[in-house]
N, CA, C and O of each residue as an XYZ file, in Angstrom:
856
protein
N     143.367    166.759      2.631
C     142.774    168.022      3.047
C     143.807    169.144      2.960
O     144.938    169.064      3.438
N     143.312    170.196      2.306
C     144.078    171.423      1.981
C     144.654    171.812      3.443
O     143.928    171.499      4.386
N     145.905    172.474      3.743
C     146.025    172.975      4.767
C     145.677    174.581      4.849
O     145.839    175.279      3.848
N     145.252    175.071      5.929
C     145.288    176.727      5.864
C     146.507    177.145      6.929
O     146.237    177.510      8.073
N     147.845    177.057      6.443
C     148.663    178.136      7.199
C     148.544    179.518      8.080
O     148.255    180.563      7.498
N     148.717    179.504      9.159
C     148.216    180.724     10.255
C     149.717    181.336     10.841
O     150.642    180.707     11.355
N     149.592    182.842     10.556
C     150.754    183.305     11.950
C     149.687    184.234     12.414
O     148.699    184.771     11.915
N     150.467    184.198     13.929
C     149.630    184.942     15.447
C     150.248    185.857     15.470
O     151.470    185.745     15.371
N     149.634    187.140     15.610
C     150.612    188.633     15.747
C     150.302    188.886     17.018
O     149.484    189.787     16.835
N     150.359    188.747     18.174
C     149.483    189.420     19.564
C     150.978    189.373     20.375
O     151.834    188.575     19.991
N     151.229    190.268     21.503
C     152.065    190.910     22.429
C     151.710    189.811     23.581
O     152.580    189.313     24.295
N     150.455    189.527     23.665
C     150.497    188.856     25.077
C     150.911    186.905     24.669
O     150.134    186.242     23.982
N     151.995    186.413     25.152
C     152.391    185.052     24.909
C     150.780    184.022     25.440
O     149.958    183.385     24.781
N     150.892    184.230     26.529
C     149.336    183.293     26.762
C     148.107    183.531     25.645
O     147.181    182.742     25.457
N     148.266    184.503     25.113
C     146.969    184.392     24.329
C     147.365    184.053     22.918
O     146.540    184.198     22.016
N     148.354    183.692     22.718
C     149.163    183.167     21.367
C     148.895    181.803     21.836
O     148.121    181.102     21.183
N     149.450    181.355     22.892
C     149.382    179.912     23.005
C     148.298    179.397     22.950
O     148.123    178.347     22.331
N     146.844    180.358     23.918
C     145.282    179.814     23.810
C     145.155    179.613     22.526
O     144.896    178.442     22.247
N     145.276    180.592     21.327
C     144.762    180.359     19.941
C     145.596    179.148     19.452
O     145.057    178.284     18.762
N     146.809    179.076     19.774
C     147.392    177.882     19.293
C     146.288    176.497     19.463
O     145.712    175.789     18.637
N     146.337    176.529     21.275
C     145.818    175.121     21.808
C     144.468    175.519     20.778
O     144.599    175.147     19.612
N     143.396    176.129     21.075
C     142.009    176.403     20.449
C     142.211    175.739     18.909
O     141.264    175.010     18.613
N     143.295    175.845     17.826
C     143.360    175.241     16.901
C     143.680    173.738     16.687
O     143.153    173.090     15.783
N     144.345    173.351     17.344
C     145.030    172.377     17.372
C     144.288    171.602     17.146
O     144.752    170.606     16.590
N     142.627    171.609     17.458
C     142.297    169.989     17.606
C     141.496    169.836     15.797
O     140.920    168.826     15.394
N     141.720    171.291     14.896
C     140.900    171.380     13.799
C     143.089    170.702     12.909
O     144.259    171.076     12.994
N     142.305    169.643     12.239
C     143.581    169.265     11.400
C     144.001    169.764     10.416
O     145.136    169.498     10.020
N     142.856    170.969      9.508
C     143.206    171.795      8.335
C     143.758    172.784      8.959
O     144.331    173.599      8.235
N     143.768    172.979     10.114
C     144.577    175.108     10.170
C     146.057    174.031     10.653
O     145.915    172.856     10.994
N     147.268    174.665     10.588
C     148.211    174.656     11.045
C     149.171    175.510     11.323
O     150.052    175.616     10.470
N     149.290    176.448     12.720
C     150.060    177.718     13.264
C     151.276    177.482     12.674
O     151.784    176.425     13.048
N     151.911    178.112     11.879
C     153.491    178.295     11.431
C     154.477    179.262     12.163
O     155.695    179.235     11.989
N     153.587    180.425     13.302
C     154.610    180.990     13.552
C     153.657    182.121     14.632
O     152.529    182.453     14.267
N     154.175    182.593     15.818
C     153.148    184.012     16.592
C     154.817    184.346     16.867
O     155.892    183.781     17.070
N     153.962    186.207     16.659
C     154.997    186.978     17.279
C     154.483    188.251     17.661
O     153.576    188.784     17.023
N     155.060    188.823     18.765
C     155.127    189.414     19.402
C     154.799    190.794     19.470
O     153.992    191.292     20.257
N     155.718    191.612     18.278
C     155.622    192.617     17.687
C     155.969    192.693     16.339
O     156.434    191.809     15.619
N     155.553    194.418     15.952
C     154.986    194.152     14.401
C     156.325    194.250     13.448
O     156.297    194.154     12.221
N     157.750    194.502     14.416
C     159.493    194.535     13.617
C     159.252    192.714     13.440
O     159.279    192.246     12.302
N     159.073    191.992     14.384
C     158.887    190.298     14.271
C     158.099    189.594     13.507
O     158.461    188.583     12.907
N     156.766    190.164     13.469
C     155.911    189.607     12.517
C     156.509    189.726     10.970
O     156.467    188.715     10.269
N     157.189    191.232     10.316
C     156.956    191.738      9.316
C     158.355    190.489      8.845
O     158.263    189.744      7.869
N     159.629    190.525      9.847
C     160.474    189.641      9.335
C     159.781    188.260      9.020
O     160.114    187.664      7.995
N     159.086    187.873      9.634
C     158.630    185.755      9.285
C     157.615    186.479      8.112
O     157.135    185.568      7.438
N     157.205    187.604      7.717
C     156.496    187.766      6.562
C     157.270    187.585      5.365
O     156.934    187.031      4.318
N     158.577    188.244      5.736
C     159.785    187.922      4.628
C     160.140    186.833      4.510
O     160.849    186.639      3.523
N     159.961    186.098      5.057
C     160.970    184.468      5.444
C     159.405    183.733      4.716
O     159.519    183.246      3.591
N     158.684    183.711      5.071
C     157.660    182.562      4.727
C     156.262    183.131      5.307
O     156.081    183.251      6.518
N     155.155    183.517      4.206
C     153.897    184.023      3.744
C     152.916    183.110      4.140
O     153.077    181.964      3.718
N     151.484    183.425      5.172
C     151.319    182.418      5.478
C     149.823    182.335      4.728
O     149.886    182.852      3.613
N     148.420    181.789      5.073
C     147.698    182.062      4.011
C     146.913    182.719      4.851
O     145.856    182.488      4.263
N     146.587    183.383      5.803
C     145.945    183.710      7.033
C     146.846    184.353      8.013
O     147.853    183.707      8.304
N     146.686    185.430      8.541
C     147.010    186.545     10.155
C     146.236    186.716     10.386
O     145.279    187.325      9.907
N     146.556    185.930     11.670
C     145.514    186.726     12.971
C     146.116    187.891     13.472
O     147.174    187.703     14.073
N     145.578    189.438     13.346
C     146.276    190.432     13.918
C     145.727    190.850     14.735
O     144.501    190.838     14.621
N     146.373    191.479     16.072
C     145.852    192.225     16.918
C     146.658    193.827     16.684
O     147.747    194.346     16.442
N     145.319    194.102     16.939
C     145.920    195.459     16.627
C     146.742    196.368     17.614
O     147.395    197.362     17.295
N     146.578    195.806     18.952
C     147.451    196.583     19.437
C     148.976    196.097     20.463
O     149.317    195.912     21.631
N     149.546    196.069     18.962
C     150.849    195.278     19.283
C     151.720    196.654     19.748
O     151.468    197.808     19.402
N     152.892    196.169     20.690
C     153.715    197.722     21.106
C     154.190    198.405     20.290
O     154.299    199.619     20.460
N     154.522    197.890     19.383
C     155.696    198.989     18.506
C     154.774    199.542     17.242
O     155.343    200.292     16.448
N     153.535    199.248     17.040
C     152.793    200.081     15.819
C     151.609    200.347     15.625
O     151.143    199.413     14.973
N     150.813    201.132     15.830
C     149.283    201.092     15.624
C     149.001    200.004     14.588
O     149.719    199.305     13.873
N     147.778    200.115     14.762
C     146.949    198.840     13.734
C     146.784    199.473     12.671
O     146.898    198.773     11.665
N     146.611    200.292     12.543
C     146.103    201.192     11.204
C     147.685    201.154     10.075
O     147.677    200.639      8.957
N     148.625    201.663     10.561
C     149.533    202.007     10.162
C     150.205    200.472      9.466
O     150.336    200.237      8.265
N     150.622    199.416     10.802
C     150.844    198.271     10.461
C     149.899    197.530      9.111
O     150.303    197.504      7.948
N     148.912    197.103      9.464
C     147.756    196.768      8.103
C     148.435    197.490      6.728
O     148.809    196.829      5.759
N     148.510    198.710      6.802
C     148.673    199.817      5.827
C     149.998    198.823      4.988
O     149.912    198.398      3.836
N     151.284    198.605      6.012
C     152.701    198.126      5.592
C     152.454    197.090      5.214
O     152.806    196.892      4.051
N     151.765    195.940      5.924
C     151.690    194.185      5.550
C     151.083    194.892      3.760
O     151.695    194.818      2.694
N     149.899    195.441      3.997
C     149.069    195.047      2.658
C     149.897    195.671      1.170
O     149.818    195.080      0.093
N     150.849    197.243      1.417
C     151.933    197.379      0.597
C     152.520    195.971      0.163
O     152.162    195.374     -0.852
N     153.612    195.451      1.204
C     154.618    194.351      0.678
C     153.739    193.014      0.749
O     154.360    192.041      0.322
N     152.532    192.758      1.156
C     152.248    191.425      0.902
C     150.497    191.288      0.662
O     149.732    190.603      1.341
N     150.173    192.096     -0.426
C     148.507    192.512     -1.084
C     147.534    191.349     -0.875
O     146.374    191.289     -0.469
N     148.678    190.193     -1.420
C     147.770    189.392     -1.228
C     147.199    188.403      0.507
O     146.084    187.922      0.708
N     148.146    188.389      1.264
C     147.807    188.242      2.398
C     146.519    188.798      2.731
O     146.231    189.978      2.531
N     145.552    187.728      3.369
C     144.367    187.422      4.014
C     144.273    187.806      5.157
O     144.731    186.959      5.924
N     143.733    189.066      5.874
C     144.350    189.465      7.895
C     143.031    189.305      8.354
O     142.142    189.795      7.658
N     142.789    188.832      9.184
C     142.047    188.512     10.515
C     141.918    189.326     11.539
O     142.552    189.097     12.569
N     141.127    190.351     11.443
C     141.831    190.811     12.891
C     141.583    190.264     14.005
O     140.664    189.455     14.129
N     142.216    190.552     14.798
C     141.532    189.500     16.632
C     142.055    190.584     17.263
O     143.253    190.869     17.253
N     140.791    191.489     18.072
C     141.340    191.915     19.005
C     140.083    192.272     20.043
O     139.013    191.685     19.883
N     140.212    193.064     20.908
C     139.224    193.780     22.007
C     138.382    195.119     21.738
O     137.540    195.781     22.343
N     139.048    195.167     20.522
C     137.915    196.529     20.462
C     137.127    196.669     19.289
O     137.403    196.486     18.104
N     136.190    196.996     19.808
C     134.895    196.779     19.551
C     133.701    197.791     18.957
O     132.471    197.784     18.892
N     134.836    198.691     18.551
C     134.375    199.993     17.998
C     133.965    200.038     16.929
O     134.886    199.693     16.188
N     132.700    200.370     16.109
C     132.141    200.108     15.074
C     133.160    200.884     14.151
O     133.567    200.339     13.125
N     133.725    202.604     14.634
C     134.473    203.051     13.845
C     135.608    202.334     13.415
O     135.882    202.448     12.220
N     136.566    201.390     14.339
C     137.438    200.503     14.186
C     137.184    199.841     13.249
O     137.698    200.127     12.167
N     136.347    198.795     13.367
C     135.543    197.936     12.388
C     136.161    198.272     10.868
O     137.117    197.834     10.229
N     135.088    199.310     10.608
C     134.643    200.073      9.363
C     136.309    200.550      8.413
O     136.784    200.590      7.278
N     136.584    200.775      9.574
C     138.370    201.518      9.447
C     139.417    200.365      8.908
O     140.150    200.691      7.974
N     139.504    199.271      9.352
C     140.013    198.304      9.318
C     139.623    197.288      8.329
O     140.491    196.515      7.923
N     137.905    197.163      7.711
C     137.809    196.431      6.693
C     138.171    197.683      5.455
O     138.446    197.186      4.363
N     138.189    198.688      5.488
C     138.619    199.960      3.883
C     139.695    199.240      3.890
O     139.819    198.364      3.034
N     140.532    199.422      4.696
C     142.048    199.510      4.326
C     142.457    197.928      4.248
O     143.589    197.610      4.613
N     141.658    197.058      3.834
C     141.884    195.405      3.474
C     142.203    194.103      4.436
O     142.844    193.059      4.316
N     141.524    194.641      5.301
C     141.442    193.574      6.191
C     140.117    192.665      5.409
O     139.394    193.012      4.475
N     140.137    191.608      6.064
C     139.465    190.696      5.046
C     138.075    190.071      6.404
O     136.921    189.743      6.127
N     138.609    190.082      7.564
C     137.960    190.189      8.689
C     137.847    190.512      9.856
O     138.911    191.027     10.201
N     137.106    190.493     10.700
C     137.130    191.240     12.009
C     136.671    190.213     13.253
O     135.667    189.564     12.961
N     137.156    189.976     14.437
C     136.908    188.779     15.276
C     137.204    189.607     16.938
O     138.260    190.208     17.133
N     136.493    189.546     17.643
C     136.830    189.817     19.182
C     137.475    188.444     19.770
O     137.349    187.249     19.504
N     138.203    189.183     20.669
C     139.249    187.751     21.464
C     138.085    187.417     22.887
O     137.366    188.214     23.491
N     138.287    185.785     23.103
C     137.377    185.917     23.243
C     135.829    184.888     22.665
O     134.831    184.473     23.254
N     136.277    184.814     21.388
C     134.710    184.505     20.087
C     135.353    182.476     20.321
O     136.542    182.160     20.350
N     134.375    181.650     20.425
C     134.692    180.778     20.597
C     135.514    179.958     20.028
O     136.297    180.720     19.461
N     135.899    178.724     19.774
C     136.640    177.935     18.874
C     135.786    177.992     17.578
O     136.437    178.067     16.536
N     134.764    177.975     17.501
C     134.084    177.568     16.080
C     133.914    178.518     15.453
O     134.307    178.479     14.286
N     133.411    179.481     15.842
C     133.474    181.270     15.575
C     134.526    181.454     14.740
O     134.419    181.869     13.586
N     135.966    181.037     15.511
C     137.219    181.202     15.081
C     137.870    180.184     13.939
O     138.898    180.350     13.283
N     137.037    179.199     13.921
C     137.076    178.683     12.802
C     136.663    178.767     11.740
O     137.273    178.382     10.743
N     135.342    179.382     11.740
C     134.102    179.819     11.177
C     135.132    181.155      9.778
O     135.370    181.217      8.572
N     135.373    181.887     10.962
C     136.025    183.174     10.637
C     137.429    182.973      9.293
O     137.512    183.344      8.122
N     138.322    182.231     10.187
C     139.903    181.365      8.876
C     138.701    180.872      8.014
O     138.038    181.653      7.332
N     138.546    180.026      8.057
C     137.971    179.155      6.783
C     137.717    180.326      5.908
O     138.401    180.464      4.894
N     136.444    181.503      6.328
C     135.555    181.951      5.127
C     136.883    182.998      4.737
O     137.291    182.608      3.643
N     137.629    184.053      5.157
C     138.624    184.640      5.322
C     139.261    183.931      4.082
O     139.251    184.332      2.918
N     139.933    182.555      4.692
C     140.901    182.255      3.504
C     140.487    181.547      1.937
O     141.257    181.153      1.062
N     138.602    181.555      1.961
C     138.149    181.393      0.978
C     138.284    182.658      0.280
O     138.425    182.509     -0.933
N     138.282    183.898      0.701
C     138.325    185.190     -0.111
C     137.326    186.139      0.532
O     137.390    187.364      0.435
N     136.236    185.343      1.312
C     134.902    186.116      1.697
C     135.505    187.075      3.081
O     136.503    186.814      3.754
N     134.519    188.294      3.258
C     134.590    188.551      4.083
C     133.859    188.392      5.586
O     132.668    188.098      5.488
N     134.295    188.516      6.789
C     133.521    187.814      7.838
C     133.723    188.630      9.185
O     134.734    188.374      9.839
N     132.962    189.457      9.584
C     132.826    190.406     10.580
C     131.956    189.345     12.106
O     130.840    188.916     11.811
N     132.185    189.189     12.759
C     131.448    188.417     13.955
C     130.065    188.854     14.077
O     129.693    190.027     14.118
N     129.393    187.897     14.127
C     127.993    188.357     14.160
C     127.452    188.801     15.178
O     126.239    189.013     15.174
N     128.111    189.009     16.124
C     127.470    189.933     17.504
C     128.355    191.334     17.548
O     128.483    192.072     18.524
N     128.948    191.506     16.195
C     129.696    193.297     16.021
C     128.779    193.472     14.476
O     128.826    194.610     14.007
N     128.022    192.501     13.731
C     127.060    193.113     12.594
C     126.440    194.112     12.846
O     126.398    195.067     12.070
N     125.745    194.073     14.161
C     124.303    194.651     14.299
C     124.741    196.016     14.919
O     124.076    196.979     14.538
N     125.889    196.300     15.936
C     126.273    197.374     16.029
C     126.894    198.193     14.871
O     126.886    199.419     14.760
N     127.417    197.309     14.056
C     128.223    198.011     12.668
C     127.070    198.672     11.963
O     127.225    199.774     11.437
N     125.671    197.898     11.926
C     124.894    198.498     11.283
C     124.049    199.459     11.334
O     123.472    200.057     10.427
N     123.987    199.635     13.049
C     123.361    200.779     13.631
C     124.090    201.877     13.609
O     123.361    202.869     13.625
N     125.429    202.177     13.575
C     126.199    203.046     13.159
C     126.503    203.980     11.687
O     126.795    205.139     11.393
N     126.221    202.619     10.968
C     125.773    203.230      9.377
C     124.671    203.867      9.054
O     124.645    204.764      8.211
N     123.646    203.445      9.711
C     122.477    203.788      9.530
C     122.129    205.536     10.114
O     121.481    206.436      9.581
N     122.819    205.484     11.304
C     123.186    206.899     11.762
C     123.169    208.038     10.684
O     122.648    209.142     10.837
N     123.780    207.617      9.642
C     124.294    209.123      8.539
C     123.431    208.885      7.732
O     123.507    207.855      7.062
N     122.119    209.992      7.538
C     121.222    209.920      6.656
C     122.149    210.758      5.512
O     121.269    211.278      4.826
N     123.416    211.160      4.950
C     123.899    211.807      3.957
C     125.119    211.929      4.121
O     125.515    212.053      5.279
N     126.121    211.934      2.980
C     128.019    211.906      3.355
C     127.752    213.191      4.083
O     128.117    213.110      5.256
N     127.085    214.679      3.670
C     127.302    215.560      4.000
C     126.247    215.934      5.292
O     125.696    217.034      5.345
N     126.049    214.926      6.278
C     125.578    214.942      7.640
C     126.676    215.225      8.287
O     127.680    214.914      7.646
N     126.921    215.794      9.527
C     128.240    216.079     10.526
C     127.836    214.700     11.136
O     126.764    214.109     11.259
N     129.100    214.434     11.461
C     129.785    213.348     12.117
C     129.460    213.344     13.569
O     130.112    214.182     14.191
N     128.677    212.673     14.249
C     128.340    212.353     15.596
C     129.718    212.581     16.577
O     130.825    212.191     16.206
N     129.475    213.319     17.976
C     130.284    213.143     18.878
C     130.564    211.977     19.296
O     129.630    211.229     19.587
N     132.074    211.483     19.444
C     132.336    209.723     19.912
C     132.029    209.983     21.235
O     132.084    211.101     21.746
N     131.647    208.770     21.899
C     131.058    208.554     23.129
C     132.189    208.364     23.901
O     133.139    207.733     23.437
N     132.215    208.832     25.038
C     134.119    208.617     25.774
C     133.359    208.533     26.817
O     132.325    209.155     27.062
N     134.121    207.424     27.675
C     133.776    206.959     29.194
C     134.582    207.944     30.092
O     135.624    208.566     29.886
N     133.730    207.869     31.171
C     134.199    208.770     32.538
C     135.846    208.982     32.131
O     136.224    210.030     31.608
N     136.815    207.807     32.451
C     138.151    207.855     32.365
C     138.489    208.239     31.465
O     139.474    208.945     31.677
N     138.091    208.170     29.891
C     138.534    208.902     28.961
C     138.825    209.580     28.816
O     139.952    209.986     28.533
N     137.245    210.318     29.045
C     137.479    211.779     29.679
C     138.382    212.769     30.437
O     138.790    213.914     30.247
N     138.487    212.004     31.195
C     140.122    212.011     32.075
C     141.076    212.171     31.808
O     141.876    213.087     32.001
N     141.102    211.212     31.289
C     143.018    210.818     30.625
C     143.093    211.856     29.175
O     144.117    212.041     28.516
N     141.644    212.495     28.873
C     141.794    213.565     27.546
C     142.471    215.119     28.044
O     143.142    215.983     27.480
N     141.980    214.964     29.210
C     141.968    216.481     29.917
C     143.411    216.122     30.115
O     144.325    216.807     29.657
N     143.579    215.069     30.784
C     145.544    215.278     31.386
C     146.247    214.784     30.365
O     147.442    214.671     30.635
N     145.811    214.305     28.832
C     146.864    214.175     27.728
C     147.101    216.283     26.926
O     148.075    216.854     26.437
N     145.612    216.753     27.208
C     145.455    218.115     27.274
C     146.717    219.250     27.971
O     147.333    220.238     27.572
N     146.656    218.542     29.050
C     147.758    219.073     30.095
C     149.166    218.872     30.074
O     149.940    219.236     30.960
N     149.534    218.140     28.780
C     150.944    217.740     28.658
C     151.217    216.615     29.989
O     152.088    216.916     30.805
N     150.581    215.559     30.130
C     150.606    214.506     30.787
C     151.369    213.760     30.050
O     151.068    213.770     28.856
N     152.417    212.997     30.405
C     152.968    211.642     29.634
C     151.964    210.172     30.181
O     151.322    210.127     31.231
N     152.042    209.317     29.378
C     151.574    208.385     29.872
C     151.953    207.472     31.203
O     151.371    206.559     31.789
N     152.911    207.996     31.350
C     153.478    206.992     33.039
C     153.258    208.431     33.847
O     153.709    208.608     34.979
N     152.614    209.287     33.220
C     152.526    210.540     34.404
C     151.102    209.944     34.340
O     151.380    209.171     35.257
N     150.266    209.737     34.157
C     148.774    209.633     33.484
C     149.016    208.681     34.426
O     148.441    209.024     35.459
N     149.718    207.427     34.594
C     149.328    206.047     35.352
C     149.621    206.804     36.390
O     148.743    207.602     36.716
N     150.938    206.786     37.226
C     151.008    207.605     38.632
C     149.791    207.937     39.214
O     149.497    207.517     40.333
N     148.760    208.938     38.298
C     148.625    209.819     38.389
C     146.747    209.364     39.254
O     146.087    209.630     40.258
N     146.657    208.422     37.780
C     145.442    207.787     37.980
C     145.204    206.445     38.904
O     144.110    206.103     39.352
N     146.548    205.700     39.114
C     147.057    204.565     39.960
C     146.478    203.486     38.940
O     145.649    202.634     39.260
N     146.951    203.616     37.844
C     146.445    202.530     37.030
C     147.820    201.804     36.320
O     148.929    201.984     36.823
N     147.707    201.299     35.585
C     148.992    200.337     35.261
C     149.521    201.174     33.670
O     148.775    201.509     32.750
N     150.478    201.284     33.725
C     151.129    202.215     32.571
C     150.383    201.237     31.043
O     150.111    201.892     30.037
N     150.197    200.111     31.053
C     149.280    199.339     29.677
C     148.060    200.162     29.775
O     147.781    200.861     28.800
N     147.194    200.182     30.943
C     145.910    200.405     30.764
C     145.792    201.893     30.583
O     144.722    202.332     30.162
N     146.842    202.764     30.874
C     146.819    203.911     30.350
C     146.903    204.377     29.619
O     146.512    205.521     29.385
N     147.972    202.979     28.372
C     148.578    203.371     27.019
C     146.836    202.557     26.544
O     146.345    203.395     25.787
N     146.022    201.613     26.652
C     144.780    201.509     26.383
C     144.210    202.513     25.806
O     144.017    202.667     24.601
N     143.825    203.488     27.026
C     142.968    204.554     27.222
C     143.346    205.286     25.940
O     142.631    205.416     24.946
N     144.521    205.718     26.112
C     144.897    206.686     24.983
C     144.820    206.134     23.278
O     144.461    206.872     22.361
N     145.201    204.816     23.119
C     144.907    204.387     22.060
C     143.521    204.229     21.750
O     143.015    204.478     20.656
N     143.053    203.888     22.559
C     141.184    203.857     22.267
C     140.866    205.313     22.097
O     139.819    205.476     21.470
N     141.430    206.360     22.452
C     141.418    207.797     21.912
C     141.395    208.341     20.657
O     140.575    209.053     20.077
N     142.741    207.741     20.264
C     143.027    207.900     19.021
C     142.085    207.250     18.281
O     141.553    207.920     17.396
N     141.744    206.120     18.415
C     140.774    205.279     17.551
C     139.524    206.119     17.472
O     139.240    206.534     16.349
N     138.784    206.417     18.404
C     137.513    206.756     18.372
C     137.744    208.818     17.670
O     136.766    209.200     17.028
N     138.667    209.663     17.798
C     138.574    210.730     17.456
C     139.457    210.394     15.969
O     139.896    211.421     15.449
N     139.754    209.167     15.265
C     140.133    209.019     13.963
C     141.331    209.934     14.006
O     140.777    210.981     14.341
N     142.734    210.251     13.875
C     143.432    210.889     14.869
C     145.167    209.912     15.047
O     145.338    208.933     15.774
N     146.099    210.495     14.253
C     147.577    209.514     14.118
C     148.271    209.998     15.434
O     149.275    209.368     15.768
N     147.799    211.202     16.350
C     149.058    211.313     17.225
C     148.534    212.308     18.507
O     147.307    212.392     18.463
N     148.909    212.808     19.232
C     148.910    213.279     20.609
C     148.162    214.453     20.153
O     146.997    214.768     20.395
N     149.288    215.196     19.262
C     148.610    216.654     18.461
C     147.299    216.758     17.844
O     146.382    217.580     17.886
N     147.514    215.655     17.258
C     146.129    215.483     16.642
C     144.811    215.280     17.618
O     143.798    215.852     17.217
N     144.742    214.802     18.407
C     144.136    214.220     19.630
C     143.717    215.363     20.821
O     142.942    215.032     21.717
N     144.102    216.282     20.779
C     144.188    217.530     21.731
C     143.500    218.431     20.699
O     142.474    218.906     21.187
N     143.756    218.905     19.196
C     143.191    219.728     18.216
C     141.557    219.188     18.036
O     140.612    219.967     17.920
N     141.446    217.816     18.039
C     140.344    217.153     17.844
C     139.355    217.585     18.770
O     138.306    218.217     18.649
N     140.118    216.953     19.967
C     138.894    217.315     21.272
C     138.864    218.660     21.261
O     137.771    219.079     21.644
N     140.109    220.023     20.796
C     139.315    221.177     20.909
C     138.170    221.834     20.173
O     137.462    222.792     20.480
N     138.203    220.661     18.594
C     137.019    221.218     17.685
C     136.230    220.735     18.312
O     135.351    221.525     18.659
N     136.124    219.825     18.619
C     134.575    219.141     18.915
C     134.045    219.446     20.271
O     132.898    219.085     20.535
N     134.728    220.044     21.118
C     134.020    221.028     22.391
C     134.243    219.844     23.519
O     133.484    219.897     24.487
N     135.261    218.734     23.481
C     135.683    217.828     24.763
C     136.536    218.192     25.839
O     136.574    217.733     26.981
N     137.456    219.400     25.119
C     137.912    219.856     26.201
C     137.745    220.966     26.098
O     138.085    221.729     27.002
């Protein structure tokens, strides 16, 4: 039996190890390597190519967008997986252009996740079938390229954390501020960026002023 080689890109160690154990009991995948962040991953990319990444996109040191962008430069042919928590159709959409090969919430069971490597490292592509139907209601949205682009939907806190990134808030001013944990604040703001399409703070403040959020 062919083997399918796997490295784990995710920040949190327990959830490297779950996907580990979760594989273990299938004898064709075999984990070669998880790391941490995307300076760690990109080195074991140099050292030894695996046939499959599982990426999460939100590792500390690089957006997902940007990272994807670098792997698929120096290594085209690499197969990426994404695995992560968000669940944003724009994400989605964003992430299969730029050559991701699939899309997976953490989370999706063992077989799901098997389901997913296998077709992935056949060449096919494989989006989870409980993010199809939202992906497709989103497409369906734009009766024409030249329709305007729907307002993104931002939760109460978003909202929030838009007005005080507005205000020249830093993000550990933002946690203080909100009594939330300096991750779930750097969350908030990255799910910002994601949903207003958007590389940086500047960008993110100009955005919400076209579109009437703040």
């Amino acid at each position: 039996m062919e083997k399918i080689n796997i490295f784990i890109a995710d920040d949190h160690p327990l959830v490297a190890a779950g996907l580990t154990t979760l594989l273990k009991p299938y004898k064709q995948i075999r984990v070669l390597g998880s790391y941490m962040n995307a300076v760690r991953l990109m080195e074991g990319l140099r050292q030894r190519l695996p046939d499959v990444l599982l990426l999460d996109l939100m590792l500390p040191d690089r957006s997902g967008k940007e990272l994807v962008a670098d792997i698929r430069e120096a290594h085209p042919d690499l197969r990426i997986l994404v695995l992560t928590s968000l669940d944003m159709p724009a994400m989605i959409s964003s992430m299969m252009r730029r050559g991701c090969r699939g899309y997976l919430l953490k989370g999706a069971g063992p077989e799901v996740l098997l389901e997913a490597i296998e077709a992935v490292h056949r060449g096919e592509t494989y989006i989870e079938p409980a993010l199809r139907e939202s992906l497709l209601q989103n497409v369906i949205q734009y009766k024409s390229k030249n329709e305007a682009i729907p307002l993104p939907e931002l939760s109460e806190r978003e909202k929030e954390i838009l007005q005080l990134i507005a205000q020249e808030y830093t993000t550990r001013e933002i946690s203080e501020k909100l009594f939330i944990s300096y991750r779930t604040a750097e969350n908030h703001r990255y799910n910002l960026l994601q949903k207003l399409d958007v590389k940086n703070t500047v960008g993110l403040v100009k955005a919400a002023i076209q579109l009437g959020l703040i």
